[in-house]
N, C-alpha and C positions, 0 to 999 in steps of 0.2 A: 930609304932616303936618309940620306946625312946631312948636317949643317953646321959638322968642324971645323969648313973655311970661313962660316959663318961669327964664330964665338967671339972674334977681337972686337966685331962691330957691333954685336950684342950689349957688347961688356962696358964700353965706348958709349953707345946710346944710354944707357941707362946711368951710368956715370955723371953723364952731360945734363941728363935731367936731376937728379941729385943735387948737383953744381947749382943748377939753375934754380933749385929749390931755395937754397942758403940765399944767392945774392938777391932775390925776391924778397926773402922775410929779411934780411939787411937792409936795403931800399927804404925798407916799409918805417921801418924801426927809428934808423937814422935820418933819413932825409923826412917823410910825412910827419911822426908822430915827436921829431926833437924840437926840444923845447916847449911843449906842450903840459908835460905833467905838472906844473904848478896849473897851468891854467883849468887843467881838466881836473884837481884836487880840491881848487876853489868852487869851481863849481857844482863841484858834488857836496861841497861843506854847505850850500843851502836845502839840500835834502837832509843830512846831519843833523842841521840846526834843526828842523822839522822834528826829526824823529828822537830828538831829545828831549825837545816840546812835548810831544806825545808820551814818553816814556815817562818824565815827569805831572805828566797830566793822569795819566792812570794811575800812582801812586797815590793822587789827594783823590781821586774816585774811590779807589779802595780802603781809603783812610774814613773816608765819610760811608763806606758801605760796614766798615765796621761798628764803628761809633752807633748806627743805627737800627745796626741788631744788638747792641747793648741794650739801646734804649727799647726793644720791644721785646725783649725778653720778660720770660714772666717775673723771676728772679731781682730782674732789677725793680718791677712794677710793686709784686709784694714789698719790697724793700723800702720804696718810695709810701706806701700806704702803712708799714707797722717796719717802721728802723730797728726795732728792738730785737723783733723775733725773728726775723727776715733776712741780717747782716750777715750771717756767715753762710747762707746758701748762696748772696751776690758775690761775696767774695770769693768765694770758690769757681765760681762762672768765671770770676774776671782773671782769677789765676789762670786755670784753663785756657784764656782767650790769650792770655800774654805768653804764656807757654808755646803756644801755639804760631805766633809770631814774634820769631825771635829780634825783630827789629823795634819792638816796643818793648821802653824806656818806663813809659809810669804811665795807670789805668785811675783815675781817681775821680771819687765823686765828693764834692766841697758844696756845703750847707749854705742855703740864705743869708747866712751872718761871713762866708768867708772862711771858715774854720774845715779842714780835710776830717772827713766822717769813717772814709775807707781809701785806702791807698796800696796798688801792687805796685812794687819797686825790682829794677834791674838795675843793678850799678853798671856794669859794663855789659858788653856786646862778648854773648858766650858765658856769661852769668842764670844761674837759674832765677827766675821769676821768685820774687816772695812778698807775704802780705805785712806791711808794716804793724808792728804792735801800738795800742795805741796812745801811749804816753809818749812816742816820736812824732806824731802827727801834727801839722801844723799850721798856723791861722795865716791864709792867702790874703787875705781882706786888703793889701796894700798893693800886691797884684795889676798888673793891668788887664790878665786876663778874667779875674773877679769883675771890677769896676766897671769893665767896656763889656763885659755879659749879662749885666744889667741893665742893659739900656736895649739888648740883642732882640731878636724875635725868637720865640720858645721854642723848642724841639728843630732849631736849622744850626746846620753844622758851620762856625766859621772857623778860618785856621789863623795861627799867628804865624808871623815874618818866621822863614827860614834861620836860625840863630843858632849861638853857644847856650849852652843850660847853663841855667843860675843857681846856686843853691846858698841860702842864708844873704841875700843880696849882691854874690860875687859869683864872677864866671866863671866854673870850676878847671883844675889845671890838672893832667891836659883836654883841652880843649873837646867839650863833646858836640857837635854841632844836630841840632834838635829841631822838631816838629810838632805845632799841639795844636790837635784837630778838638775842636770846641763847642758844645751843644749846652746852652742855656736852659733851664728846666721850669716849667711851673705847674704851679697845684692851684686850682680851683681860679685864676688868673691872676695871681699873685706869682713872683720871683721865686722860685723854691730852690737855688742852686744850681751849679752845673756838672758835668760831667766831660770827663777829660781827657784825652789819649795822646800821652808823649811818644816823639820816634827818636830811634836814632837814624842818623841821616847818612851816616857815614859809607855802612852797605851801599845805598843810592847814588851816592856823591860819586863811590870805587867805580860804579859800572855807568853811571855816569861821563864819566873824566875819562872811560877806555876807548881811547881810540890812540892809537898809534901813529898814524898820519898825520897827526893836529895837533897842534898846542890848543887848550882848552881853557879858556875865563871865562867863569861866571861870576857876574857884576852886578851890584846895584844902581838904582839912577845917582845913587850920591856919587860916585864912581870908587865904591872901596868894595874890595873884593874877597867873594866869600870861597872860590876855590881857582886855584894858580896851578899851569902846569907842573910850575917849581913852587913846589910844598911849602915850602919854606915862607911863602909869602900870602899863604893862605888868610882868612878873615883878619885883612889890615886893618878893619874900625878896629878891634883889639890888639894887635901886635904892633902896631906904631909904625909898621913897613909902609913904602910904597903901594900909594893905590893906579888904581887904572892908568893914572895920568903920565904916568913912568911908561908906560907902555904904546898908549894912544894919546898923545897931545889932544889930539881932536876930539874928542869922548864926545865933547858935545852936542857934536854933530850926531852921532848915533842913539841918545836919548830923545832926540826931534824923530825918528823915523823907526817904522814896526823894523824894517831891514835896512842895513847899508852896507855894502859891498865897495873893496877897493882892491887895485892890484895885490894885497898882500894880507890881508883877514876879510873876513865877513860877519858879520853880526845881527841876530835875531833878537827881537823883542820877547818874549816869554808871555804866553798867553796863561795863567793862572790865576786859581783862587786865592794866594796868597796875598795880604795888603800890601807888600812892597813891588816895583817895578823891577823884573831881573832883566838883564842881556849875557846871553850866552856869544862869546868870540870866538871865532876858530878860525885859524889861521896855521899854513904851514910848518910840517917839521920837516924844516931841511935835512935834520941828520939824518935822521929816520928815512925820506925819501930817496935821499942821496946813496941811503946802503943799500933800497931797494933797488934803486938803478944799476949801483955796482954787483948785485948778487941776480940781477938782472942781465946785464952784459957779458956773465960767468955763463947763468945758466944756456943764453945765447951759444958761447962758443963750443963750452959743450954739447949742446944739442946738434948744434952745424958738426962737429966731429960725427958725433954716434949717425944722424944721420947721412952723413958721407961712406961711413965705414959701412955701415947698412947698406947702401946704396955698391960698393964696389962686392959685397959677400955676396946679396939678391942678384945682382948684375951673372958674377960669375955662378951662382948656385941654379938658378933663372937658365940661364943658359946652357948650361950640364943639365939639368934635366929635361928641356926643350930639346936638345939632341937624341939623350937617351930615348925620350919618347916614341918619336921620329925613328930611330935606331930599331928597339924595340915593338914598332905598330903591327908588325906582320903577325909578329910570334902573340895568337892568340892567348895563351895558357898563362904568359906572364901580365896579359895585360890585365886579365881576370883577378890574378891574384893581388896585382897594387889597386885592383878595386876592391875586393873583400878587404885588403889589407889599412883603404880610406871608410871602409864603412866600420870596420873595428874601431879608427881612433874619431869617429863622429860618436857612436854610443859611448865610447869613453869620456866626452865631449858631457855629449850629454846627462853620465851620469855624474861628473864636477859639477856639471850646472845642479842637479838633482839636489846631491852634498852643501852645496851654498846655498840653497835656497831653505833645507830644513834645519839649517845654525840659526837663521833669524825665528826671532821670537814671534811678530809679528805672522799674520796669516796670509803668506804670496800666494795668488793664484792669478794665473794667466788664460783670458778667454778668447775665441775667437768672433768671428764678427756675429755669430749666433746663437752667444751666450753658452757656448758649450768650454768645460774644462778643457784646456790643452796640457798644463801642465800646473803644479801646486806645492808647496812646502806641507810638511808632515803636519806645521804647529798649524794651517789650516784647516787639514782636515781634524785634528783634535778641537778645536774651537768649536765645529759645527757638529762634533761627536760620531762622525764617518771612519770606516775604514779606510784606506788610503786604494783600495779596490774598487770601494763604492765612490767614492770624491772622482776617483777618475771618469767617472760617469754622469755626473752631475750636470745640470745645466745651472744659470744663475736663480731663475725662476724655483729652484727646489729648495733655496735658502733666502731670500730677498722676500722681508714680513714688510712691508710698507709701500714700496712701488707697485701697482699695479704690473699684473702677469703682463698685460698689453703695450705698457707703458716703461717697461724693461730698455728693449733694444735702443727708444727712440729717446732715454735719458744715457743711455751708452752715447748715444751720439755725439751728447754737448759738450762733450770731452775733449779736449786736443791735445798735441803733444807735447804742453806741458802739465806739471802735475798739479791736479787741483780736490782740493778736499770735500767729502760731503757724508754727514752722518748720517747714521739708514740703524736700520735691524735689520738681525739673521735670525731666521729660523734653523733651531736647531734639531738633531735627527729624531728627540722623542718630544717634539714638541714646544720645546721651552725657547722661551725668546732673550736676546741678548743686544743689549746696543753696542753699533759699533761706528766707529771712524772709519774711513776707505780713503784712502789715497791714491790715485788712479789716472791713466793717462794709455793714450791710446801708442806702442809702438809699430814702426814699418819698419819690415825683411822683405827677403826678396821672395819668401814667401807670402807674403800675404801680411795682411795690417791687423795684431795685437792685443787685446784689453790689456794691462797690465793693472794690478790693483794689491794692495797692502790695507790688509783689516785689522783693523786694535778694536779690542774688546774694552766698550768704556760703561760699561756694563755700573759699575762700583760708582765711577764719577756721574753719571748721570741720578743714579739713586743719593745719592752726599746733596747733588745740587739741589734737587727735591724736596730733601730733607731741612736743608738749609732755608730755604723757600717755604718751607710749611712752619716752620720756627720762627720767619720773620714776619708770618700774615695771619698766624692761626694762634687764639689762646689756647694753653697748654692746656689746661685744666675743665674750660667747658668744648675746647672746639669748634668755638665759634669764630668766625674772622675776629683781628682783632679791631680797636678802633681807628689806625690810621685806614684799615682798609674798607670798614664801615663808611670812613670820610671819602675816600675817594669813591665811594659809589656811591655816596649821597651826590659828591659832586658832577658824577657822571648823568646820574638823575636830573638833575639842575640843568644842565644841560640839554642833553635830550627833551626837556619840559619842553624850554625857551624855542626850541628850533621845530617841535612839532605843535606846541598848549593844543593838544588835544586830548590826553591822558591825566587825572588829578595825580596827583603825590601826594600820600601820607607818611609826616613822619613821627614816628611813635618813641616818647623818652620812659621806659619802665625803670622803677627804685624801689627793692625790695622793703618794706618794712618793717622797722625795729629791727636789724640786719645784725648790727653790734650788739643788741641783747642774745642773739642766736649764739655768736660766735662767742662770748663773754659766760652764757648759760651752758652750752653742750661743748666747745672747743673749738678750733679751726677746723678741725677735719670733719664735724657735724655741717661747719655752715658752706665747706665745699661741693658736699652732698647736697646740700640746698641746690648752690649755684649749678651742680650741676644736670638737678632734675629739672629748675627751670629753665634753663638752655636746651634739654628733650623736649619741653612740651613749646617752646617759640620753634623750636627747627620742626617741629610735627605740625605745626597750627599754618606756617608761612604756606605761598605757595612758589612755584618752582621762580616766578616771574619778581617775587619780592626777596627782601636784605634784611638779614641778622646781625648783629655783632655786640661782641660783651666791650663797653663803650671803661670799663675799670669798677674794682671793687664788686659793686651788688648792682652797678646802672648796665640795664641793657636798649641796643635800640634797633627801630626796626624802622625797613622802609617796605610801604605798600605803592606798587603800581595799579592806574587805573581804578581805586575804590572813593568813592564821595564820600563824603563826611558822616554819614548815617551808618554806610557800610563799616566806616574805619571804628565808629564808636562802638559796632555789632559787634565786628571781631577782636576789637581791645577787650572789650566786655568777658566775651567768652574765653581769653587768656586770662581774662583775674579770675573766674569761676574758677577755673581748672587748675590753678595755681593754689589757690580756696580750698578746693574740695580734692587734694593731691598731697598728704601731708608726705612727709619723709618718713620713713622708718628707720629709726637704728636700732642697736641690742636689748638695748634695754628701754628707749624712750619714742616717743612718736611727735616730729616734731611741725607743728601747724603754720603754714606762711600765707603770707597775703602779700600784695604790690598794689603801688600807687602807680599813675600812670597819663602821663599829659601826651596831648594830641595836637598838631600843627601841618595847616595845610601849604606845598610851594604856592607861590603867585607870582604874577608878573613881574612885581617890584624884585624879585629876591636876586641878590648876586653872592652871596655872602653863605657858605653853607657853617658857618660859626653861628649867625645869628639865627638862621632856619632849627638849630639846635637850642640857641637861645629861649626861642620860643617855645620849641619841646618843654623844657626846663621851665620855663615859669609856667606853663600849664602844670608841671607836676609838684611843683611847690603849691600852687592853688587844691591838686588834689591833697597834700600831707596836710596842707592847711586846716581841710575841710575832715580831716578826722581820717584820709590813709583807704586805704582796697577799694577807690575809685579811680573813674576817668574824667578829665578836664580837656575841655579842647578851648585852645587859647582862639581869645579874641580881642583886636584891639582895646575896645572901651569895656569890655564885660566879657564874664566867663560859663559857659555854661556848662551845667554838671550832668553825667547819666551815671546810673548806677543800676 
């Protein structure tokens, strides 16, 4: 059979649909979508607006998540409790911390009186961090963030206006635009100073302001603006330039509403911690748009070329082979061989595909719909510690430490064909477990339908985050929670009372006594050994249902669930024995402690878990009162004593 009188109309057909391809995607282009792109740019710029909101919003998150492992570190707490002896191990922390983040500017911690006590300083951006010496150090006291942190609530983070740094009362030239995230401090409830953390902003501002589409102002209510597409005109309360009003007559109108939107910008209210009200604007760039349209209408006519040309090579090559074929269908022997000859370049095929898959670092493996390996990259099977013989063989279920065997296929399922992520463990070939990421998404062939999945090993990052977490809840030194997290489980206590009062709550304030004759007679490293055999015998005595926590210095405290007032004085009791008759031993000396110890039951009235501690606390001043290595259980008008 032949179909050489066939070819012109082959050639013709498929030309014609080519043709028809172009002036489709033409139509489309020109007549539906013209004049559109301003309007479909604005209104993608209220999503913008949004996720610059956001983007700025996780920056004061993590400004405040630092600032707050500052303050629970131990390093700062010793520091807080003995300035003297204790200053060059916070300073070293805070080096560390600024090192660490190269967008802070200055880590400082400024005394009661207004006077900087320790100070890490970066001059520029790509400057190493260094600790100021301290004849440069200087008296803040005229400040306004001294003066207005004295009025603050203790240990809460507030930040000042987005700004330029000041230095010696003037705003330094050029221009550093700055952030200080701000936590008031107190001792015993008194004002004891704050703690500081400058940023630079400029990093922020850069990938901030990136967007190419847009022209970009961020504004204040006053309408002077702290950054301009055109640099130039950036924070005009200092430059004398033009503010907003050069730009939007109408400003006004958009400090009345969270959004306002008009044919030619749109503008977001700025939901932040920061005391000033921002507006971020975004509004068209024409130039920018207009060259994507021109390098648009390019890549258009080019594309309509190649594919025309495309279309007359397939047309006639399409058609020369459909002949041949035809031509060729009797003669067995040849047809055999352009089938061996297609199944040569399919394994060819497939070992490119093999090749690209074991360049990624990442762990590819592709399953089918019964969890069985189909195919895998080499850095896979090294992850899970397989041969690349044995991987081939693998079902999911031989690696997957956390889903259930059962419950495998029917988490495979909730997958679609787009890619969506989910952390898991793998088990590895001798056992040992590793966290990992997956990346994953179901594809369809005409084979059959895919798992596709991409495994990172976050192995590292998961133990950091842990660690980080155990550093910002646990004392370093005894192990014990520390006291913000003591609080929140008193608080959690309190709670649960209210919603069930069927269970008592005791809460227990111990203070070791004569603590500073320990530490002043044997040294610090005697009275840590104190602390930290008394922290063994409360973590031995609680039970699984009750709360420890070293509350600072030599106080610790505890909460009992479910024990009456008799029981709580029993087992206070039997922790002073044991404390009593438990000395220390060191090398040469043997050293004897006793604790005092007040007692305070929740009640109905309580909302307040400061005062439920309060109470603690003057029960234990009534026992130091009464002469030390007893227990007091506070009571409104009178106090009663066990020993």
């Amino acid at each position: 059979m032949r179909l050489h009188n066939s070819l012109p109309k082959i050639i013709f057909i498929l030309i014609s649909f080519g043709v028809l391809i172009v002036v489709t995607e033409f139509l489309t282009r020109e007549v539906i979508l013209f004049g559109q792109t301003e309007t479909i740019a604005l209104t993608n710029a209220k999503q913008k607006t949004k996720e610059r909101e956001d983007f700025l919003a996780r920056f004061f998150d993590d400004s405040q998540n630092t600032i707050h492992s500052i303050r629970a570190s131990e390093s700062f707490n010793q520091f807080l409790n003995n300035p003297t002896s204790s200053k060059k191990s916070f300073e070293q922390l805070a080096l560390t911390i600024a090192e660490s983040q190269h967008d802070i500017m200055k880590i400082r911690y400024i005394d009661n009186k207004g006077m900087e006590v320790i100070r890490i300083d970066r001059d520029t951006l790509g400057d190493s961090a260094k600790i100021v010496e301290e004849g440069k150090l200087q008296n803040k006291a005229h400040r306004y963030f001294y003066y207005d942190s004295i009025e603050k609530k203790a240990d809460q983070v507030w930040f000042s206006n987005l700004d330029l740094n000041e230095e010696n009362g003037r705003v330094e030239i050029p221009y550093k635009p700055t952030l200080r995230a701000i936590m008031p401090l107190s001792y015993k409830n008194d004002f004891y100073g704050i703690l500081i953390v400058n940023y630079f902003l400029k990093p922020l501002f850069d990938t901030f302001a990136n967007a190419p589409l847009y022209h970009s102002i961020l504004v204040d209510s006053d309408g002077e603006i702290l950054i301009h597409y055109d640099q130039k005109r950036n924070w005009s309360r200092y430059s004398g330039g033009d503010n907003i009003y050069a730009d939007i007559p109408e400003f006004n109108k958009l400090i009345n509403n969270d959004t306002y939107e008009t044919p030619n910008y749109f503008s977001r209210k700025l939901n932040l911690p920061a005391p000033q009200k921002l507006y971020l604007v975004l509004s068209l760039n024409s130039t920018y748009s207009n060259l994507q349209e021109t390098l648009s209408r390019k890549s258009f006519l080019y594309n309509s070329s190649i594919t025309l040309l495309i279309t007359v090579i397939f047309g006639f090559i399409f058609a020369r082979v459909l002949n041949k074929f035809f031509t060729d269908y009797t003669n067995r022997g040849n047809y055999i061989e352009k089938l061996m000859d297609l199944n040569l370049r399919i394994n060819n095929l497939h070992l490119k595909n093999k090749i690209y898959m074991d360049m990624a670092s990442d762990g590819i493996h592709i399953l089918d719909k019964h969890g069985n390996v189909v195919a895998f990259s080499h850095s896979f099977a090294e992850m899970l510690g397989y041969s690349d013989e044995e991987t081939a063989k693998l079902n999911v279920r031989d690696w997957e430490a956390i889903i259930k065997p059962e419950d495998i296929l029917a988490t495979m399922a909730t997958f679609g064909t787009e890619s969506k992520k989910l952390e898991t463990q793998h088990r590895r070939k001798n056992g040992a477990i590793i966290d990992v990421e997956i990346n994953a998404k179901w594809i369809k062939t005409s084979d059959g339908n895919f798992f596709y999945a991409s495994s990172r090993d976050i192995t590292d990052r998961i133990r950091l985050e842990k660690e980080l977490h155990k550093l910002a809840t646990t004392d370093t030194l005894t192990q014990l929670p520390t006291r913000r997290v003591f609080m929140e489980k008193l608080a959690a206590e309190l709670e649960r009372y209210h919603r069930s009062q069927c269970d008592n709550v005791t809460v227990i304030f111990l203070d070791l006594d004569h603590f500073k004759v320990i530490n002043d007679t044997y040294g610090h490293g005697a009275g840590d050994k104190v602390l930290v055999a008394v922290a063994n015998i409360l973590s031995d005595e609680i039970r699984k249902v009750d709360s420890v926590g070293r509350l600072g210095g030599e106080e610790f405290g505890l909460i009992l669930t479910g024990t009456s007032t008799e029981l709580s004085i029993h087992f206070t009791n039997r922790i002073r024995k044991r404390i009593e008759e438990c000395p220390v031993v060191l090398e040469h000396d043997i050293i004897h402690c006793t604790a005092s110890m007040g007692i305070t039951m929740i009640n109905q009235l309580d909302t307040d878990v400061d005062k439920i501690l309060e109470r603690a606390d003057k029960a234990l001043y009534s026992a130091k009162h009464l002469g030390r290595n007893r227990v007091e259980v506070y009571k409104e008008l009178s106090q009663a004593s066990s020993n």
